[in-house]
matplotlib code that plots the C-alpha trace (Angstrom):
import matplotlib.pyplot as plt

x = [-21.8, -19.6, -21.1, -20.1, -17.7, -18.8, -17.1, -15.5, -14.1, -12.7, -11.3, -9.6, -8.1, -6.6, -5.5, -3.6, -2.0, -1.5, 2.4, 3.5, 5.5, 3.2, 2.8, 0.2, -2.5, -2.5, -2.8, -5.7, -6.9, -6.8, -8.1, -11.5, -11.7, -11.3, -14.2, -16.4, -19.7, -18.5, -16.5, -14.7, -13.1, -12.6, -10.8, -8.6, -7.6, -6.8, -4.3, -2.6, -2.2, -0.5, 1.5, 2.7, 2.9, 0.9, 0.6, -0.7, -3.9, -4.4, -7.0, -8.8, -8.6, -10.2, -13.2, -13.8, -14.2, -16.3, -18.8, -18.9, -19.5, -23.1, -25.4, -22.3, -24.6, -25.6, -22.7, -20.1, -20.6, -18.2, -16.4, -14.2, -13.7, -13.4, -10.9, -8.9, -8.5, -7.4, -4.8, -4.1, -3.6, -1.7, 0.7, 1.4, 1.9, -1.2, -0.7, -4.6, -7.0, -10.3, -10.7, -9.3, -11.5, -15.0, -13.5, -12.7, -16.2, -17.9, -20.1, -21.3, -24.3, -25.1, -27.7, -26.5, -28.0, -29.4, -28.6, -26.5, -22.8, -20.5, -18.3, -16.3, -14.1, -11.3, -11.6, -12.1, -8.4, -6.7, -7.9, -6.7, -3.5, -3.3, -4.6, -1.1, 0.7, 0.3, 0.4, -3.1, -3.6, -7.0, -5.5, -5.7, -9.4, -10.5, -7.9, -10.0, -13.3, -11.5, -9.8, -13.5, -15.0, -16.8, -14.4, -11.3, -9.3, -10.6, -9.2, -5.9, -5.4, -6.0, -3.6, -1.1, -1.7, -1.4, 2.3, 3.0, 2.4, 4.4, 3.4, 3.1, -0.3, -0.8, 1.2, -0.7, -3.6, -1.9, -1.5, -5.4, -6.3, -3.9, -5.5, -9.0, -8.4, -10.3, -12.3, -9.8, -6.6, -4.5, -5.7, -4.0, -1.2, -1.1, -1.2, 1.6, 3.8, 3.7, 4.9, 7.8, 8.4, 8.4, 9.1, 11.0, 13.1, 10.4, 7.6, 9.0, 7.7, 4.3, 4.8, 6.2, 2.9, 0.7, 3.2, 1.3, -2.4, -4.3, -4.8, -2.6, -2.8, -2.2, 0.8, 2.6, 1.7, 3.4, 6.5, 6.8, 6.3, 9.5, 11.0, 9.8, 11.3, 15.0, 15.6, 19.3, 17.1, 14.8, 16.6, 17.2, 13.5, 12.9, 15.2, 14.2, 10.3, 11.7, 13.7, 10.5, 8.8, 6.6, 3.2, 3.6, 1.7, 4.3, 7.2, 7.8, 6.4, 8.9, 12.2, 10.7, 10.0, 14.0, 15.1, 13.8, 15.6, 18.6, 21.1, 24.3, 23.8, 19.9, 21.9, 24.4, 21.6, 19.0, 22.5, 23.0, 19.3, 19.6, 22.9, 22.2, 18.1, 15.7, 14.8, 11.4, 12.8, 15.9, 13.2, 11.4, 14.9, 16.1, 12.8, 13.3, 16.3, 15.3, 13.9, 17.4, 18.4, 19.2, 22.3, 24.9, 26.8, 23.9, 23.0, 26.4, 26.6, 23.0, 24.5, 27.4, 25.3, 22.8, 25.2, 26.8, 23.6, 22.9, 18.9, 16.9, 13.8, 16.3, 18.4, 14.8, 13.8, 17.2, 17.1, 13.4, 13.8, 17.5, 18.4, 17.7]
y = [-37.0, -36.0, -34.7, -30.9, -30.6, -28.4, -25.4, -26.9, -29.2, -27.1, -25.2, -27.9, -28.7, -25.1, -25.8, -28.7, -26.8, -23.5, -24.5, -26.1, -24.8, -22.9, -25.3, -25.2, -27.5, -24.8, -21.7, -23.3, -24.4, -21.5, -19.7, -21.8, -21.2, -17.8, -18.4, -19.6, -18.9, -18.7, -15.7, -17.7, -19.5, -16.9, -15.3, -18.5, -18.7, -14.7, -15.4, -18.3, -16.5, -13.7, -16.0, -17.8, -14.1, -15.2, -12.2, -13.7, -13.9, -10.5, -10.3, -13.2, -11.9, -8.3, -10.1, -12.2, -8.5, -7.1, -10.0, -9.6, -6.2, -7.4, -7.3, -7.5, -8.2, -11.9, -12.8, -11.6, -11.3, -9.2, -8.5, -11.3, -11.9, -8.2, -7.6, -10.8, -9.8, -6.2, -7.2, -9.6, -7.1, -4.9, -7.9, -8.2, -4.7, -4.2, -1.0, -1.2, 1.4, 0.3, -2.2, 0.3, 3.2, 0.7, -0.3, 2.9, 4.6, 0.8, 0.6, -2.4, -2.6, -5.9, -6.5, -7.6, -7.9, -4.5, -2.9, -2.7, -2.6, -1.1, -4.4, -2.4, -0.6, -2.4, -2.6, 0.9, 1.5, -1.1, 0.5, 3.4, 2.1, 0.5, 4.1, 5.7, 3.1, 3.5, 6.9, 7.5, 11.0, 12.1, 10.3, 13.8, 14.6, 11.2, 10.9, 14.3, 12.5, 9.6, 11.4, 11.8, 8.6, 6.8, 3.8, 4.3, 1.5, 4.1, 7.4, 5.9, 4.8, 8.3, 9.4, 6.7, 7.7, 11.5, 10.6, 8.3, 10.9, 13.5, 16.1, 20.1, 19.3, 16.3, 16.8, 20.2, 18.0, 15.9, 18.8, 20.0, 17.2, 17.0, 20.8, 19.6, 16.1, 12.6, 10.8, 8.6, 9.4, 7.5, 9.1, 12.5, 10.2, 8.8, 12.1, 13.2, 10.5, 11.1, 14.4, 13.5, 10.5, 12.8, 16.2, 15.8, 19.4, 21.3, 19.7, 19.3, 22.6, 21.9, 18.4, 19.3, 21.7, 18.2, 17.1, 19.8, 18.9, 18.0, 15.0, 12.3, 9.9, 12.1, 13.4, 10.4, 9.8, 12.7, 11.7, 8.6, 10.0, 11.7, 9.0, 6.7, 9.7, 8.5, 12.2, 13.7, 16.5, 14.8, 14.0, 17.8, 18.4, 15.4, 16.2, 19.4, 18.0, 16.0, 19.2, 20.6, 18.2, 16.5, 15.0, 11.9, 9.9, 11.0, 10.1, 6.6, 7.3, 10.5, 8.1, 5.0, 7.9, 8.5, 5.0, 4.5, 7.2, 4.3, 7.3, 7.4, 10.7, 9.2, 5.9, 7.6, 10.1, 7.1, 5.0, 8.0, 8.6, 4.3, 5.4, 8.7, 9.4, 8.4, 4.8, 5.5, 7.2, 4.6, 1.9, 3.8, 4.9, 1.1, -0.3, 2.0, 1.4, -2.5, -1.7, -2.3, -5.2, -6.8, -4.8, -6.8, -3.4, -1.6, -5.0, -5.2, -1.6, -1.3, -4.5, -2.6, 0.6, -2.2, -4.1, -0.4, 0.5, -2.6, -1.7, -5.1, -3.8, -2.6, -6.0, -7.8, -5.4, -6.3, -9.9, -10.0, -7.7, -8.0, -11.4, -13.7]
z = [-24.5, -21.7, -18.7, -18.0, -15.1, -11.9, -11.2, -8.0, -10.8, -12.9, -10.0, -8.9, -12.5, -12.2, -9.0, -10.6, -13.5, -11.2, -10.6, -14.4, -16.7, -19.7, -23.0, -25.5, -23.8, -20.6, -22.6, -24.6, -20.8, -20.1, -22.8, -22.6, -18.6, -19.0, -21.4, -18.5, -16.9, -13.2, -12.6, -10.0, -12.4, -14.7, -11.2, -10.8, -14.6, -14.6, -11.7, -13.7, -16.9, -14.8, -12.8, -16.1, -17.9, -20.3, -22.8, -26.0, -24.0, -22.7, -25.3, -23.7, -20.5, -21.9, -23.6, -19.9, -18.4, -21.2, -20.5, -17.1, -17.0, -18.4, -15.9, -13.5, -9.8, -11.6, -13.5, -11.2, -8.0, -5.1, -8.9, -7.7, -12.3, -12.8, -9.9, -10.8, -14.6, -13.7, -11.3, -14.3, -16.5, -14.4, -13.8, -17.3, -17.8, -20.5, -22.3, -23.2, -21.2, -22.2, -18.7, -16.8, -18.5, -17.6, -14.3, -12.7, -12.3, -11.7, -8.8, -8.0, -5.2, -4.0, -1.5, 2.0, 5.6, 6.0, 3.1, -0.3, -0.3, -2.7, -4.0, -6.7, -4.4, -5.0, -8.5, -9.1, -7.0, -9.2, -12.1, -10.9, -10.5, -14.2, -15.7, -13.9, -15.0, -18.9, -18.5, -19.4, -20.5, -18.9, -15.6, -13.5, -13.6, -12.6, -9.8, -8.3, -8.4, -6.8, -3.8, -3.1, -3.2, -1.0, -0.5, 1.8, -0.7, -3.4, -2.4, -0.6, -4.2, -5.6, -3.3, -4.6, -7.7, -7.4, -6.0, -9.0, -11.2, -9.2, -11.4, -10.1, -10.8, -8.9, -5.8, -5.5, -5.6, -2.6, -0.9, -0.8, 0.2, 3.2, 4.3, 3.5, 5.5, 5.4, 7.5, 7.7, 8.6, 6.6, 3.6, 4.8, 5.9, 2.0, 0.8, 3.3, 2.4, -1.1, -0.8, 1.0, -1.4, -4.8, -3.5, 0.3, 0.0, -1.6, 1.1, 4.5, 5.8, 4.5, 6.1, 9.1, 10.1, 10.5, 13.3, 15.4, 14.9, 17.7, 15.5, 17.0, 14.3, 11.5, 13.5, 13.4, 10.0, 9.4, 11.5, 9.4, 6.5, 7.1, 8.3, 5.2, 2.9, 3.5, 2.7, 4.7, 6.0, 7.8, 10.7, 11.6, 11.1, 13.4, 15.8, 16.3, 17.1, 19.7, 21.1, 21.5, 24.1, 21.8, 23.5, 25.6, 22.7, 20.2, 21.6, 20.7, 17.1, 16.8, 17.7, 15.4, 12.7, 13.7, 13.5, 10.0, 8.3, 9.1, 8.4, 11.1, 12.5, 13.9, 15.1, 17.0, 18.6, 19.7, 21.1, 23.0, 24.6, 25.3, 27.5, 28.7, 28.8, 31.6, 31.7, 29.8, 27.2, 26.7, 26.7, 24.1, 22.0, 22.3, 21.2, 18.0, 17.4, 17.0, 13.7, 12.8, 14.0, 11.6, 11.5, 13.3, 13.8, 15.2, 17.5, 18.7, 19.9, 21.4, 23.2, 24.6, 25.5, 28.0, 29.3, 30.6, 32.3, 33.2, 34.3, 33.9, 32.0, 29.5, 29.5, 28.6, 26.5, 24.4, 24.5, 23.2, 20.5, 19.2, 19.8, 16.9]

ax = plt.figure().add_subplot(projection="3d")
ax.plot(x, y, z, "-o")
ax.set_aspect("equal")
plt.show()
């Protein structure tokens, strides 16, 4: 009788078939490792049968989570099968919500130096994620307990989420949490952006009140979330923050916040701070602008506006940054 193979050895066989065309013999490979003991190479197979979009054996893929969701902490540790068959299943666009359903409220608390730590996070965002995706119906109640969560990667995803849906009900949701804030910032900054993204017209004043907390980093998350939005009125909005003698810290966020929006009328205006401002704030405007420099037009008339004031921190400043 055949002695079994290692795990290292059968993750090097996947490693071998992770770049061939699908045939038969794979997805029956496949099928079996997927079929495995060690949830790292039920993790390796779950990655190939996305990458070879493989959806004949979605139903293999579901039956590899429903075991390890059995006495998950032994059979699966950091959920590195679970995670790896959602993201899977997400890839192949699984219309299914029974994973996401068991993944979204798993916990998972492993023991580590000092203490236990939650290794579900992540697999509780991507089932979020697959939930919004099919359109689940009870989607909005569990996105409110997930804003909440423990986990950063969790809420951020909630917040994700909310914006995906873009209902009335969900960006209102957005919008509570931006008042009520996070310990993190980027969570408000998430929520912030989403707004913009679904709803920029009907959000900008709402929006536009976070670029005056004494928070400086959700201020510029809000200054980029406008700039993200791509929406015509943001560069008035924008504009007029900058009127107003925004903080020193803001400055160069405000006029990269500018630069993204990528629209003429916030070209034109950071050319003319380059050529007209104080050397600081032409450094600043420049170094902006550079987001864009992949636009020979842009590059060729930031190049004219240096060489005309020919100041040698600016002249460095240009070769670094806009010369390919």
């Amino acid at each position: 009788m055949p002695k079994p193979r290692s795990s290292d050895a059968k993750l090097e066989r996947l490693r071998l078939i992770r770049d061939q065309p699908s045939s038969p013999e794979i997805r029956l490979e496949l099928a079996g490792a997927l079929n495995d003991a060690s949830n790292h190479v039920i993790a390796a197979a779950a990655a190939i049968v996305a990458r070879l979009d493989l959806r004949d054996l979605i139903p293999n893929l579901t039956a590899a989570f429903e075991r390890l969701m059995i006495d998950p902490i032994e059979n699966d540790k950091t959920c590195a099968g679970k995670l790896a068959i959602v993201d899977a299943l997400n890839a192949l666009e699984c219309q299914d919500h029974d994973v996401f359903l068991a993944g979204v409220r798993h916990v998972q608390l492993e023991p580590v130096w000092g203490g236990r730590k939650d290794t579900a996070d992540s697999l509780r965002a991507g089932c979020a994620i697959g939930l919004v995706r099919i359109g689940y119906s009870g989607m909005l109640p569990l996105l409110v307990d997930l804003l909440t969560d423990s986990e950063r990667i969790v809420r951020s995803a909630a917040a994700q989420s909310l914006a995906a849906l873009g209902s009335t009900a969900a960006l209102l949701l957005l919008r509570l949490k931006a008042r009520l804030g996070d310990a993190d910032p980027e969570i408000t900054g998430e929520c912030l952006a989403g707004l913009m993204r679904v709803e920029p017209r009907e959000s900008a004043a709402f929006v536009a009140d976070f670029l005056h907390t004494d928070d400086t980093a959700v201020a510029e998350l809000a200054l980029l979330a406008f700039g993200n939005s791509r929406w015509p009125g943001a560069y008035d909005v924008l504009k007029s923050f900058w009127d107003g003698r925004p903080r020193g810290e803001l400055k160069e966020t405000t006029l990269v916040a500018i630069a993204l929006l990528r629209s003429p009328a916030a070209i034109d205006w950071l050319l003319s701070l380059v050529q007209n401002a104080a050397e600081s704030t032409a450094m600043l405007a420049l170094s902006a602008l550079a987001i864009l420099n992949y636009d020979a037009r842009v590059a060729e008339r930031a190049a004219d506006v240096v060489q005309s004031r020919d100041l040698a921190d600016l002249n460095e400043m240009f070769a670094k940054k806009f010369t390919r």
